[in-house]
KOLPAMI-118946 format. One record per residue (C-alpha): residue in one letter; x, y, z; residue number from 1. Coordinates in steps of 0.02 Angstrom, whole numbers, plus 50000, padded with zeros to 5 digits. Example, Ala and Ser with C-alpha at 12.3 -4.5 7.8 and 13.67 -1.06 7.14 Angstrom:
BEGIN
NODE rest     u     v     w  nr
NODE    a 50615 49775 50390   1
NODE    s 50684 49947 50357   2
end
This chain:
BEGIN
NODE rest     u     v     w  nr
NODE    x 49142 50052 54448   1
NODE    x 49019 49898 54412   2
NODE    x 49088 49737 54362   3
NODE    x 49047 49715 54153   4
NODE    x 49070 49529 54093   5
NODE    x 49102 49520 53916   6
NODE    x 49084 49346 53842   7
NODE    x 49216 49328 53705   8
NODE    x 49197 49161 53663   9
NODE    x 49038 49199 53575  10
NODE    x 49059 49351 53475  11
NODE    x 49237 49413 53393  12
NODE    x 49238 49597 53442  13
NODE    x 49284 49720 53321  14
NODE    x 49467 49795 53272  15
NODE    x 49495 49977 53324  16
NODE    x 49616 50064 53205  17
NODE    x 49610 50254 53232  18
NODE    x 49439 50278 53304  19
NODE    x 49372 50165 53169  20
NODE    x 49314 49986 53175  21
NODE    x 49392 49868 53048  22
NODE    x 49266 49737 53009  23
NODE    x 49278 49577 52920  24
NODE    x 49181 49622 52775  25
NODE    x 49285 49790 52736  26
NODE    x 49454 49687 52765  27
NODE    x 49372 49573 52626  28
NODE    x 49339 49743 52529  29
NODE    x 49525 49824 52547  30
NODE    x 49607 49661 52470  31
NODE    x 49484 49643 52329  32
NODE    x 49536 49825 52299  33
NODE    x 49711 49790 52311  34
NODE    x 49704 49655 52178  35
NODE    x 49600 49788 52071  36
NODE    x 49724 49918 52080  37
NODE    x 49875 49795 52060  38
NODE    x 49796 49692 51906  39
NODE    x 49737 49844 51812  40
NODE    x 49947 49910 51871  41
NODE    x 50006 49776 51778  42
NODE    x 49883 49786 51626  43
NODE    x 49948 49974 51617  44
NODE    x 50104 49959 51597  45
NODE    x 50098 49800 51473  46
NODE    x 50011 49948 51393  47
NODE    x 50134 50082 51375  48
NODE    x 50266 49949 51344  49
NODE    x 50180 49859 51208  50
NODE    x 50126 50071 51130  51
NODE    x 50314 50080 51138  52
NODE    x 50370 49928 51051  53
NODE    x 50226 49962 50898  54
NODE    x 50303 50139 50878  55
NODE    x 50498 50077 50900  56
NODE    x 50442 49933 50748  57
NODE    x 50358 50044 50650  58
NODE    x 50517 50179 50631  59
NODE    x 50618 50006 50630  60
NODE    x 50502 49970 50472  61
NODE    x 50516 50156 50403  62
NODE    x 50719 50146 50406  63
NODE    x 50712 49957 50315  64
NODE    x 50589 50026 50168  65
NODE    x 50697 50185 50178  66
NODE    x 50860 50076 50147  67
NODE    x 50733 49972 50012  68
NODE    x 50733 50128 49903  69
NODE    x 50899 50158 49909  70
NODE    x 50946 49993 49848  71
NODE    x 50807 49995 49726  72
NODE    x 50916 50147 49645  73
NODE    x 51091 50092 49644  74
NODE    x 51031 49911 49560  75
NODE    x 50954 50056 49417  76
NODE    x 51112 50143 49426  77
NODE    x 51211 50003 49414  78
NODE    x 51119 49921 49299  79
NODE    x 51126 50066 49170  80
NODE    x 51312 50072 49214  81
NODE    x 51320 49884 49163  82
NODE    x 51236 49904 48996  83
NODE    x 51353 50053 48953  84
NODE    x 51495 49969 48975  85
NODE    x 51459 49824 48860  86
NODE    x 51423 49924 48740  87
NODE    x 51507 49843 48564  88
NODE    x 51569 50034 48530  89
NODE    x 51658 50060 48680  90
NODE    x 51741 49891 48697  91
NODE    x 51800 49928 48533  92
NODE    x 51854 50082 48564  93
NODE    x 51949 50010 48696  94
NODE    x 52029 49886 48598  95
NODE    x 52099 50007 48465  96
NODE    x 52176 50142 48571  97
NODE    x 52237 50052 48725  98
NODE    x 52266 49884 48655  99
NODE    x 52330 49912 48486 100
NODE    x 52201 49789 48412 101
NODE    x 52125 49812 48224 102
NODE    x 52004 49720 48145 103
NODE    x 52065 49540 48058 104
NODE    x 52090 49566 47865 105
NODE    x 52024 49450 47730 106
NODE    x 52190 49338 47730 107
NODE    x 52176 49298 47936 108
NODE    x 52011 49259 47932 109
NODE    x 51994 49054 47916 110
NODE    x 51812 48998 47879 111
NODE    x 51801 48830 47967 112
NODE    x 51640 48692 47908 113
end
């Protein structure tokens, strides 16, 4: 076999990985790649999460303007109750049959100037 003399200290030779060289330029390729995938990773899941936390608000908003409505109806309902209950016929209603009261005659009533 014949003597070869390789000078190294001029020219870097190549990486072998599997039958294929690994240059410089594609090692500069595979992490620029790498950052590609990982940065549009990232921006996919902010994504999903932030499609998640719009739809989890929005039912969070449906269930407050549900509860809304319902309060909206028992301040009408209680309301109306209010009004019926100060009613000058009832309260003296009231005041005949369960507390004995009658209205004053001419002799109680004291005109005061």
């Amino acid at each position: 076999m014949a003597h070869v003399r390789t000078n190294y200290s001029k020219v870097a030779a190549p990486r072998v990985l599997g039958g294929v060289e690994v240059t410089p330029h594609r090692i500069d390729i595979f992490k620029y790649l790498m950052i590609c995938m990982v940065v549009f990773t990232i921006v996919s899941v902010f994504h999903v999460w932030s499609r998640f936390k719009l739809v989890d608000l929005n039912m969070e908003i449906s269930e407050i303007n549900r509860q809304l409505n319902e309060m909206g109806q028992e301040h009408k309902r209680l309301k109306l109750e209010a009004a019926s209950l100060k009613a000058p016929s009832r309260i003296e209603a009231i005041a005949k049959n369960e507390l004995g009261m009658a209205l004053p005659t001419e002799q109680q009533v004291i005109h005061v100037k």
